[in-house]
Structure formats: C-alpha cells, structure tokens
C-alpha positions as CSV (number, residue, x, y, z in Angstrom):
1,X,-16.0,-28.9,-8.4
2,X,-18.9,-29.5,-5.9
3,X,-16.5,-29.1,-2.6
4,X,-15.4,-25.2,-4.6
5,X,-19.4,-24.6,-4.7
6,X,-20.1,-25.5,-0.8
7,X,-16.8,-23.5,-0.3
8,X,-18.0,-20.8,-2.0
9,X,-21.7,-20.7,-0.5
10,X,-19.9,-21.0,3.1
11,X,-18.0,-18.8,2.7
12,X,-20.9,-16.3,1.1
13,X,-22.6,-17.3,4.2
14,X,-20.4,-15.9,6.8
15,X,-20.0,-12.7,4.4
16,X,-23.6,-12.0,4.3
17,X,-24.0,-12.8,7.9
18,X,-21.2,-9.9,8.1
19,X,-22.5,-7.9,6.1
20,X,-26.2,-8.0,7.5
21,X,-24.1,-6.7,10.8
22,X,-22.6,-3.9,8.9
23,X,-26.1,-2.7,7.7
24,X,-27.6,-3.0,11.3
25,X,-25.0,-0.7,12.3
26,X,-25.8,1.4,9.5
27,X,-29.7,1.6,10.2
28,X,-29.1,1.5,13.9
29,X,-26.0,4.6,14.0
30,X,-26.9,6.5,10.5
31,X,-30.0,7.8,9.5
32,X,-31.7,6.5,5.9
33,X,-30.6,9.9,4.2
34,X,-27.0,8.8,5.3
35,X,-27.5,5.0,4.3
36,X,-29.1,6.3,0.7
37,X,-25.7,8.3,0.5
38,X,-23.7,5.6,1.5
39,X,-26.0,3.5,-1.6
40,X,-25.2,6.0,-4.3
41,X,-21.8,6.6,-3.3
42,X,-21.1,2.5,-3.9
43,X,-23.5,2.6,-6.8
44,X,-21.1,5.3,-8.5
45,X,-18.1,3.1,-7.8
46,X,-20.1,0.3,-9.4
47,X,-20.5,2.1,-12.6
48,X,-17.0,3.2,-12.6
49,X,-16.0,-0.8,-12.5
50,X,-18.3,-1.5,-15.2
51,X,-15.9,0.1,-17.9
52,X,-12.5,-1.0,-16.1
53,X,-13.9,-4.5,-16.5
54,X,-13.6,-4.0,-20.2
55,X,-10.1,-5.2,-19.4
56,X,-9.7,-6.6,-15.7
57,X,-13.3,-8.0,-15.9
58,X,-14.7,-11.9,-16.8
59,X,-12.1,-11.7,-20.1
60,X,-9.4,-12.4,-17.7
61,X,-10.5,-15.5,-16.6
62,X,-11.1,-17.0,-19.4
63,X,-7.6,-15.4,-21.4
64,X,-5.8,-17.2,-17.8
65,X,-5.4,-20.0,-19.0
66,X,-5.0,-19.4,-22.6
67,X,-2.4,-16.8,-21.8
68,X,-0.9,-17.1,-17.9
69,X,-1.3,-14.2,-15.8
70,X,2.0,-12.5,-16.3
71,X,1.0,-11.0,-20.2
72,X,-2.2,-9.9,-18.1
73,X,-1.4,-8.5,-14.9
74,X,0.7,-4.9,-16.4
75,X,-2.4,-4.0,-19.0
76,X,-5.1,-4.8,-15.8
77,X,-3.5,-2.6,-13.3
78,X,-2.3,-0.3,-15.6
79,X,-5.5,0.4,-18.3
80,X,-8.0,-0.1,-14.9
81,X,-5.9,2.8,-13.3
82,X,-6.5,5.3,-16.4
83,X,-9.9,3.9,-17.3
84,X,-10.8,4.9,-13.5
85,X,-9.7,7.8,-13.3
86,X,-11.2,9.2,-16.6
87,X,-14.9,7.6,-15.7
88,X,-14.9,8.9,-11.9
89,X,-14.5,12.4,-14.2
90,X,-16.6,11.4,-16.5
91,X,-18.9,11.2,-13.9
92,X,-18.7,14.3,-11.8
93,X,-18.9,16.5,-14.9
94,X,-21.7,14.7,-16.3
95,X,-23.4,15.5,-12.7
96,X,-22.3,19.0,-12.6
97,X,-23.8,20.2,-16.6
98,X,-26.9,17.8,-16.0
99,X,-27.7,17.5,-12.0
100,X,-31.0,14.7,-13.4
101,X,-27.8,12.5,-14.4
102,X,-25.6,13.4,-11.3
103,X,-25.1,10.2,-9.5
104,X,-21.6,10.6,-7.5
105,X,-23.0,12.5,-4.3
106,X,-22.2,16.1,-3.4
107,X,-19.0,16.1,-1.9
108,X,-17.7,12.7,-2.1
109,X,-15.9,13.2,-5.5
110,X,-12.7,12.2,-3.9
111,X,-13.5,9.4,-2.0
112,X,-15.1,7.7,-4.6
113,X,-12.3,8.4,-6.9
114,X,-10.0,7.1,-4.1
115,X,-12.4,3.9,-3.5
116,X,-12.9,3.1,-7.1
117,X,-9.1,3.1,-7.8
118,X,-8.4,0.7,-4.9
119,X,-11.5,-1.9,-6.2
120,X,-10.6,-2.0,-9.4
121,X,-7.1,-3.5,-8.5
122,X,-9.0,-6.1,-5.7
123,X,-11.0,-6.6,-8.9
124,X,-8.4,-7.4,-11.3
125,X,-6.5,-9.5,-8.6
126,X,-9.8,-11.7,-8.2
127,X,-10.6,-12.8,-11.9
128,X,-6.7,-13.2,-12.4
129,X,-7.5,-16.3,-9.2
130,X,-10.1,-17.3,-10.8
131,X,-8.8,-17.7,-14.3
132,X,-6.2,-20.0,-12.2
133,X,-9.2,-21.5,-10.7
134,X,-7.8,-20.3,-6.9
135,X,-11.3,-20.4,-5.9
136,X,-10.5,-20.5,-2.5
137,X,-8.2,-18.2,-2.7
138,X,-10.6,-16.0,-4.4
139,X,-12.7,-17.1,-1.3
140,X,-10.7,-16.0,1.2
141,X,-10.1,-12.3,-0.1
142,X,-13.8,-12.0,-0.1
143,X,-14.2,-13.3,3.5
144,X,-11.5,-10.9,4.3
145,X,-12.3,-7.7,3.0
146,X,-15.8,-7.8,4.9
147,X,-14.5,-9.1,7.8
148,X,-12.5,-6.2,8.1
149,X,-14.3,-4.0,7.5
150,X,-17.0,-5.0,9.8
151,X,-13.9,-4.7,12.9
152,X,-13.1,-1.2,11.0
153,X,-16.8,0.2,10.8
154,X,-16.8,-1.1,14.8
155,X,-14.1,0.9,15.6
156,X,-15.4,4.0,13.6
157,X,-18.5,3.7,15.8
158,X,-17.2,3.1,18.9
159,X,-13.8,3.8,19.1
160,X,-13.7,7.1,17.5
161,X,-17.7,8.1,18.1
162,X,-17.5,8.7,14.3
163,X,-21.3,8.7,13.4
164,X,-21.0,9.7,9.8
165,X,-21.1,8.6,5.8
166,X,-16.9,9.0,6.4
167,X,-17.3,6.0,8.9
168,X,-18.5,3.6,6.1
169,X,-15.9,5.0,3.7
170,X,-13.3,4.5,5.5
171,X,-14.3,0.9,6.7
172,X,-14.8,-0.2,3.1
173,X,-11.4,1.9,1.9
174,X,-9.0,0.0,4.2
175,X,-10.2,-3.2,4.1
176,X,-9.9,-3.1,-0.1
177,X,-6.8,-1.8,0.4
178,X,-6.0,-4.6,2.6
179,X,-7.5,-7.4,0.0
180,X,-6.0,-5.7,-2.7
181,X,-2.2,-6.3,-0.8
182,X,-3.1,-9.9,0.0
183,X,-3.8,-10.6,-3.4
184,X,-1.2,-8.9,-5.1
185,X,1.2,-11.3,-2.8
186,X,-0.9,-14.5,-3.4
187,X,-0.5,-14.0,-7.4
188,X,3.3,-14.1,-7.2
189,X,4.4,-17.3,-7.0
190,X,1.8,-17.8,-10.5
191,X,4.5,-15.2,-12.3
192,X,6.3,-17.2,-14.4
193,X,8.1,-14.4,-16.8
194,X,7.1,-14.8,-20.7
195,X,8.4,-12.6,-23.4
196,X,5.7,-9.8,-23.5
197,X,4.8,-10.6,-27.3
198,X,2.2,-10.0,-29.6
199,X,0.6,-7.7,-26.7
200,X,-1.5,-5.7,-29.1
201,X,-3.5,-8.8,-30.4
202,X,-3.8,-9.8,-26.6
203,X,-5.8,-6.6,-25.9
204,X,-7.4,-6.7,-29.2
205,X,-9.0,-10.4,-27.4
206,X,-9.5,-9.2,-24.1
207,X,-11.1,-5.8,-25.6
208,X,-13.4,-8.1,-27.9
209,X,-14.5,-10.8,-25.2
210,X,-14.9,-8.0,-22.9
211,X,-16.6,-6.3,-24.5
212,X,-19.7,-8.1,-24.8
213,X,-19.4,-9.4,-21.0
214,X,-19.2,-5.9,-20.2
215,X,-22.0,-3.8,-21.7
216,X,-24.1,-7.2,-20.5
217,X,-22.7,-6.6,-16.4
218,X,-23.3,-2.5,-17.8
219,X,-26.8,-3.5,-18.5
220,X,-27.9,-5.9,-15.7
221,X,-26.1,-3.2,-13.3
222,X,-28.6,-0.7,-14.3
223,X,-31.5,-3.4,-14.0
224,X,-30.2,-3.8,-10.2
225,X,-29.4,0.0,-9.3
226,X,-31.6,2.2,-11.4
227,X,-34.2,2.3,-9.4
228,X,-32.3,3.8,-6.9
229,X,-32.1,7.2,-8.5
230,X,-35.5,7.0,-9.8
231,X,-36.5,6.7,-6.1
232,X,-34.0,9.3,-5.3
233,X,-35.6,11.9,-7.8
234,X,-39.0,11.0,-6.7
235,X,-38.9,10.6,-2.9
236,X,-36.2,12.2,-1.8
237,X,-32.5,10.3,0.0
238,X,-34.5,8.5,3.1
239,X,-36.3,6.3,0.3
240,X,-33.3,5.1,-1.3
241,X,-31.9,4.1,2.0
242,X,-35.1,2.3,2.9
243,X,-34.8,0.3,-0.6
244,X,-31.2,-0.2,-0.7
245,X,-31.5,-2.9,2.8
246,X,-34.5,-3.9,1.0
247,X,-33.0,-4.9,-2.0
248,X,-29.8,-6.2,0.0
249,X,-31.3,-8.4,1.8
250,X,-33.7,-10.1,-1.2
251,X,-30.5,-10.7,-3.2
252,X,-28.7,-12.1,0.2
253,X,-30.3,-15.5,-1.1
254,X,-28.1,-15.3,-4.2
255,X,-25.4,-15.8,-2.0
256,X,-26.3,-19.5,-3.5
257,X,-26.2,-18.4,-6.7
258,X,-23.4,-16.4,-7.3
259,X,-21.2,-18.8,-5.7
260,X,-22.9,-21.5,-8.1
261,X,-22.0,-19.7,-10.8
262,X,-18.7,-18.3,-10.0
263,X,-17.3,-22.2,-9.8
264,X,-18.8,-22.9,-12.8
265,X,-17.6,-20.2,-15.2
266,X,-13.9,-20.9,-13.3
267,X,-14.3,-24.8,-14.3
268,X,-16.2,-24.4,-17.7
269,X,-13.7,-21.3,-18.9
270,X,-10.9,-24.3,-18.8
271,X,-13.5,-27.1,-20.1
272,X,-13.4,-27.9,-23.3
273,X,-16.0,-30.6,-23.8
274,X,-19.5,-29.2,-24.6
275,X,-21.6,-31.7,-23.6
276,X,-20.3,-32.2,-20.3
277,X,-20.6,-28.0,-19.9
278,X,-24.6,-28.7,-20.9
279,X,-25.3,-31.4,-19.0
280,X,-23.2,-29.5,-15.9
281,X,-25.1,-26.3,-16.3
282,X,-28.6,-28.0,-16.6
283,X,-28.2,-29.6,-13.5
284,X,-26.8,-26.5,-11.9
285,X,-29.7,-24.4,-12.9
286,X,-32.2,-26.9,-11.7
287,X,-30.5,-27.1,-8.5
288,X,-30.3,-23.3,-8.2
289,X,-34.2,-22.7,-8.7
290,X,-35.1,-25.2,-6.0
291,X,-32.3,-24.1,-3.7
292,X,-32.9,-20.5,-4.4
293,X,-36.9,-20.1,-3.9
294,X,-36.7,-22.6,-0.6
295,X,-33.8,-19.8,0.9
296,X,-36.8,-16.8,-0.8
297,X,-39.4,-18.2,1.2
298,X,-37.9,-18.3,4.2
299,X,-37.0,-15.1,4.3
300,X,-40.7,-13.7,3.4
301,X,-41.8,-16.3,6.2
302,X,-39.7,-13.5,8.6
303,X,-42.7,-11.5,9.9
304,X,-42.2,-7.4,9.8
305,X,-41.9,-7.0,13.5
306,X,-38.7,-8.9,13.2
307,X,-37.0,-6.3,10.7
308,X,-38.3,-3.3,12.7
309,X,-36.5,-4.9,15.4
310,X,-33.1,-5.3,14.1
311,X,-33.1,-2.0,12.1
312,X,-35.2,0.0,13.5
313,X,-38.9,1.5,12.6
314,X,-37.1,3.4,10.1
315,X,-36.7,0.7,8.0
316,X,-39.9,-1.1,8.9
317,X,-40.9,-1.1,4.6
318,X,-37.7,-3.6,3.9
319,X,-39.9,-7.0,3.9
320,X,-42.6,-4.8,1.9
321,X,-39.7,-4.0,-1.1
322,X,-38.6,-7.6,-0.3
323,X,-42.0,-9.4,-1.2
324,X,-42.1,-6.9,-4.9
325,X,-38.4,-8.4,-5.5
326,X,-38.9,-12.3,-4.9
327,X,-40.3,-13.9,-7.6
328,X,-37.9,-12.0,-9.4
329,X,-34.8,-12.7,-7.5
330,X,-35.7,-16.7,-8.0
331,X,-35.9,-16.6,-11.6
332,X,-32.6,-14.6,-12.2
333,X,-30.9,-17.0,-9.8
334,X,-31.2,-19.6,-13.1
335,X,-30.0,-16.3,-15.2
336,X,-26.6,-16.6,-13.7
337,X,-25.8,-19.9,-14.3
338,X,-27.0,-19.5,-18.2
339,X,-24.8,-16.2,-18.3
340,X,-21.7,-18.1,-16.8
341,X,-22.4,-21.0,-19.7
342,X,-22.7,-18.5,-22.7
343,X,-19.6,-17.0,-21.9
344,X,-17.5,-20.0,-20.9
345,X,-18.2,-21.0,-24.4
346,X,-17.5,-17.7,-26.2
347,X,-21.0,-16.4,-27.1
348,X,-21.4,-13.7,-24.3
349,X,-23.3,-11.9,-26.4
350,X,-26.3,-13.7,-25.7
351,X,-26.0,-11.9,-22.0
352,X,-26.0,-8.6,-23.9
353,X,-28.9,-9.1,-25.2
354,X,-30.6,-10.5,-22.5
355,X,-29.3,-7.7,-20.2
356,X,-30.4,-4.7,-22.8
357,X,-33.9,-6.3,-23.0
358,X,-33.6,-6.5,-18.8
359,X,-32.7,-2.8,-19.2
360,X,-35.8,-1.9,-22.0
361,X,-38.3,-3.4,-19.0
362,X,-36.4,-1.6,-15.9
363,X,-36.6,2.1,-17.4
364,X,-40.3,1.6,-18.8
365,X,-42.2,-0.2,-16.5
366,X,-39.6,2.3,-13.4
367,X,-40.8,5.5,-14.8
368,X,-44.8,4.1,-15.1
369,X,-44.9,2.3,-11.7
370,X,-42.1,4.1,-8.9
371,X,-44.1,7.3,-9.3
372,X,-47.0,5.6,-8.4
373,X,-46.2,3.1,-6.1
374,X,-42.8,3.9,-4.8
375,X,-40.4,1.5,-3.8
376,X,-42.9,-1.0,-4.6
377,X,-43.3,-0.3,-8.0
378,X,-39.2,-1.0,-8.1
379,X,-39.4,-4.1,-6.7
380,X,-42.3,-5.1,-9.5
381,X,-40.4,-3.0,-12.3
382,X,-37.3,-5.5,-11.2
383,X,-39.3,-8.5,-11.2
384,X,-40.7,-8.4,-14.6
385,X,-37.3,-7.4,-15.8
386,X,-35.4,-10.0,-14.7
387,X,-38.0,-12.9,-15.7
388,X,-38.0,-11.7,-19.1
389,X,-34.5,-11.5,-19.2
390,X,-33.9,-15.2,-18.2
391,X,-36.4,-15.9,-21.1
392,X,-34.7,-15.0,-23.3
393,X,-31.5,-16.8,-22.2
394,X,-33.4,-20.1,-21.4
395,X,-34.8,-19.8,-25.1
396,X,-31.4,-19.6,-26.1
397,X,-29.6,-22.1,-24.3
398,X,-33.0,-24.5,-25.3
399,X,-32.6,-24.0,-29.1
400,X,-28.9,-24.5,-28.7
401,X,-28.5,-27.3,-26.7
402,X,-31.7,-29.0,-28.8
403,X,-33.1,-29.5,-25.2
404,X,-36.8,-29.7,-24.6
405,X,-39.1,-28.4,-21.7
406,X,-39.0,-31.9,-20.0
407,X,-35.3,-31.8,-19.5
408,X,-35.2,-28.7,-17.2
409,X,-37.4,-31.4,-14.8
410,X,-34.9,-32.6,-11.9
411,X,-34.5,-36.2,-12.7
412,X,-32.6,-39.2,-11.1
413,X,-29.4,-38.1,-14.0
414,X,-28.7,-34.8,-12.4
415,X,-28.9,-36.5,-8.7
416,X,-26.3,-38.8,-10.0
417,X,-24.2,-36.2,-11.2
418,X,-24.3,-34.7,-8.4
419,X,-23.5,-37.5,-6.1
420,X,-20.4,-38.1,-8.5
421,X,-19.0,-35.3,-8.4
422,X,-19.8,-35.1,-4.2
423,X,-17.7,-38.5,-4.0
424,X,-14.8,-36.5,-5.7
425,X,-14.6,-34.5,-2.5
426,X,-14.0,-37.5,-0.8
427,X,-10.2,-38.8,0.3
428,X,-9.1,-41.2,-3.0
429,X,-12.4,-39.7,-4.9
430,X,-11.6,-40.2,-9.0
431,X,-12.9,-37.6,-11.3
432,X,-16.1,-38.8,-12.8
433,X,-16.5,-39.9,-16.6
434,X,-17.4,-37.3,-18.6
435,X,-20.4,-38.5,-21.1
C-alpha cells in the first residue's frame, strides 16, 4: 500500500509543480480580475460536481467491489449527464433572480456547462479505478490531464497570442476531454457483462452512501471556496484572484495528504478487518501531521520577494493569505485521513457533521472578519473552521476506537508498520500480518 502512497505523492508532485506553471502564466499573461474569473468559473463547476457525485462520487468505490463496474458505469454516465445539466441551470437562474447568489460568471454559462459535463465523466471514470484499486492508473489520468493542459495553455499563449479567460478554458476543456477518453478505454478490459438485476436497490445504495459523502464534500467545498464570493462581493474580482493563488498554493502541501488518503480509502473500502483499518489510519494520521506542517513551514520560510518575483507585484499578498491559512491547512491534513476511515467503514455521516459544523464557523466568523480584514480575515475564518472540524472527527474516531490521547503520540509500533509495509514494495516482499 505504501509504494501506491509514494506513487501517489510523486505523482501529486509533478502535478503541482505543473500546475504552479499554469498559475505563473496566469499571473504573468492575465490580469487578477481575469484569474478571479477564471476561480469562479472552476468554483461553479465544482459545485455542479458536488450533486453528480451523489452517484459517480466516493459511493462508487466502495459499491466496486461489492458490485463490479459494469452495473455501475450506465447509471454514472448517464444520471451525472442529467444531474449536470439541471444544476449548471440551476445555477444560472439562481444568479439571474438573485445576482448576491450568482456565482457562474457573466457570460460563461456555456463553457461551464460544456466543462462541467466533460468532468463529471473524468470524475466518474476515476472512482470506478479506484473502487478497482487502479491507483496508478488513477495516477496517470491525473498526471495527464495537467500535463496537457499546461502544453495547451502554452500554445494559447504563444501560439495563438490568445491572452484571455478563453485561453484557460480551453486548456482545461481539452485536456478533460482527453482523460475522460483514456479512461473510458482503460475501464474496458474490467467489463465483464452481468445481468443488469436488481438495479433499483443498486441506486437506492449508492443514493444512500452517497448521500452522506456528498452533502459532507458539499459542506467542506463551501468551507474551501466561500470565501471567494465573500471577497468577491466585498473587494471587488482583483481580490479573489489574489486569494485564489493564495489559497492554491497553501493547500499545494496537501498534495501529501490527499494522496495519503486517496490509497487508504481505495485499500480500506476492500478491508474488512477493523482493527487493522485503526491501527492503519492512526499511523497514517500521525505521519500526515508531521509530514504535512514540515512541507507548511517551508513554504512560509519562502520570503515575499520570492512570490513577487514569480507572479508579479500583483500578487505580492499570496504569502500574507498563506501565513492566515497554515495552521489550518496542517490540522485538516489529519481531517482527511479520519474522513477516508469513517467512510471506508460505512459511517460517513460522521464527515457530515464535521463538514456542516466546518460550514457553521466559515459563514460566521467570514461575514465578521473578511469585511474587516480582507483576505486575511478568510485565511483566519478557514483556520478556525477547519481545526474545529477535525475535532470533532478526532473525538469521534477516539470514542470509537476506545483510543486515548497517548496513542495519537508516534511510537516505535507505527515505525514498524510502516517499515513492514515499505518491505512489501520490495522484489519477494510478503504481505504483513494483520494484528
């Protein structure tokens, strides 16, 4: 499992080193008000994922195995195809009769439409790898899609002097388009045809599992991104680009994280022993904190002058927005590995919860402190948010593992746990006993 997670990070590497290119050119060849376009145009595609994840979403992976991805694939594509459609409208007209709530930009109804039908398919494609535990595969799509669209974005630069939001959009457009192909063929040769029985109760699972996983991703997604339209309302589009790098580049050290806990919802969705899944997670989350805060520090050791020189003056205030965001990015490092346990053993609830208290904290303590201190006061909003979000989940997972505050130490146990499970990646490496 340990040779998926350095994988994973590697490959997360090379994406964020991509994608720290792509926002260079953005900073360097679009003005903020363009980059805060750019930020709300992906931010309206994000919500729009949100409710096609009620079916394509984290249910998938854990139904792959239980099921085999050929009763899944038809209701993915097809429900995240309608579901789309309806919430990009949804959207729009919600923006047109209340322009406070209007969040897909003027003009760009159609790309995000467009956009948000081609992700949701990459999407679905992804979790269906995962369920299979193709994390490399999973990998590779993900290296792709950034990869090209860093050559396209070059190209709409340079090639065709295209200095516009439509640059971006079409950069990010045809490489999904791309991944979503790839992936589509990789999946094949797991088609193994299955009568296409008892397909309501099969939705009525995936709805219910879903469900929970989904108004938890609905809620954190609104602890990440709110802020931006707060901002927006407040200080106008050049704001929002400003805190959109900063925020991008704070939650670049998740990279660590995310790939942490993407292995381990794939391997505990499919484990079926408990303990192991505790002891596994415990370790993981210790690891995480130390690994995470070391990778925070060094980016606040970067001095300012350093930022101004890579994206310009205009976006001297990113390490400011930075430094509000990092304690908070650390401790919701450890949130993601808890929220990959709880639903790998079918109480996702408990990440409900922990988002919608997130949520409470992000809209309060956003429309008391952005006002007043800008994009500052979103980085602190965030920060207490998210720590008092992982509270709640390391309360949780403490009562219901009987753990005590002692055992969330790092101790010799987890260094030989994870030397075991290194040794696996070795040629003739055994799996390790399972205690």
């Amino acid at each position: 499992m340990f040779k998926k997670i350095i994988g994973t990070i590697g490959t997360r590497l090379i994406t964020a080193l991509l994608g720290v290119s792509i926002w260079v050119l953005n900073a360097h060849y679009l003005d903020p008000e363009k980059v805060g376009t750019i930020s709300l145009m992906i931010f309206s595609v994000a919500i729009v994922q949100l409710f096609t994840n009620f079916i394509s979403g984290a249910a998938i992976i854990y139904m792959t195995p239980r099921t085999g991805i050929y009763k899944l694939f038809i209701p993915s594509y097809v429900l995240s195809f309608f579901i789309t459609v309806l919430s990009v409208f949804a959207l729009e007209m919600a923006g047109a009769l209340f322009p406070i709530l209007e969040i897909i930009p003027a003009g760009y109804f159609t790309q995000v439409l467009s956009l948000a039908i081609v992700m949701s398919f990459a999407s679905a494609n992804d979790m269906l790898l995962l369920g299979l535990e193709r994390v490399k595969s999973y990998n590779f799509l993900s290296l792709l899609q950034v990869a090209a669209m860093f050559m396209i974005l070059l190209f709409m630069l340079f090639g065709v002097q295209l200095r516009e939001v439509m640059a971006y959009f079409w950069a990010i457009f045809i490489s999904y388009s791309i991944v979503m192909m790839v992936g589509f063929v990789m999946l094949l040769p797991s088609f193994k045809r299955v009568p296409l029985t008892n397909m309501k109760e099969l939705l009525k699972d995936i709805l219910r599992f879903g469900t929970y996983v989904q108004f938890a991703n609905i809620f954190q997604k609104m602890n990440y991104r709110l802020s931006l339209k707060f901002v927006d309302v407040y200080f106008g589009r050049g704001a929002v680009g400003v805190l959109s790098l900063g925020m991008q580049l704070a939650e670049g050290v998740w990279l660590i994280s995310r790939s942490i806990a993407t292995v381990q919802y794939s391997r505990l969705s499919n484990e079926m022993n408990f303990d192991y899944s505790v002891r596994l997670t415990l370790t993981l989350a210790k690891i995480t904190w130390i690994v995470t805060g070391i990778a925070m520090l060094l980016l606040l050791a970067i001095p300012k002058i350093v930022f101004v020189t890579i994206f310009t003056a205009r976006f001297g205030d990113v390490r400011m927005v930075i430094a509000s965001l990092s304690l908070g990015i650390v401790t919701l490092s450890v949130s993601m590995i808890f929220s990959g346990f709880f639903s790998s053993i079918n109480k996702p609830y408990h990440n409900t919860i922990s988002s919608a208290i997130g949520l409470v904290f992000t809209i309060v303590l956003g429309l008391l402190l952005i006002p007043k201190y800008g994009m500052v006061g979103a980085g602190i909003s965030a920060t207490i948010s998210y720590s008092i979000l992982t509270l709640y989940q390391f309360v949780v997972f403490s009562r219901m593992t009987h753990l005590r505050l002692k055992d969330f130490m790092l101790t010799r146990s987890d260094i030989n746990l994870l030397i075991s499970e290194l040794k696996m990646m070795s040629p003739g490496g055994q799996k390790p006993e399972r205690k």
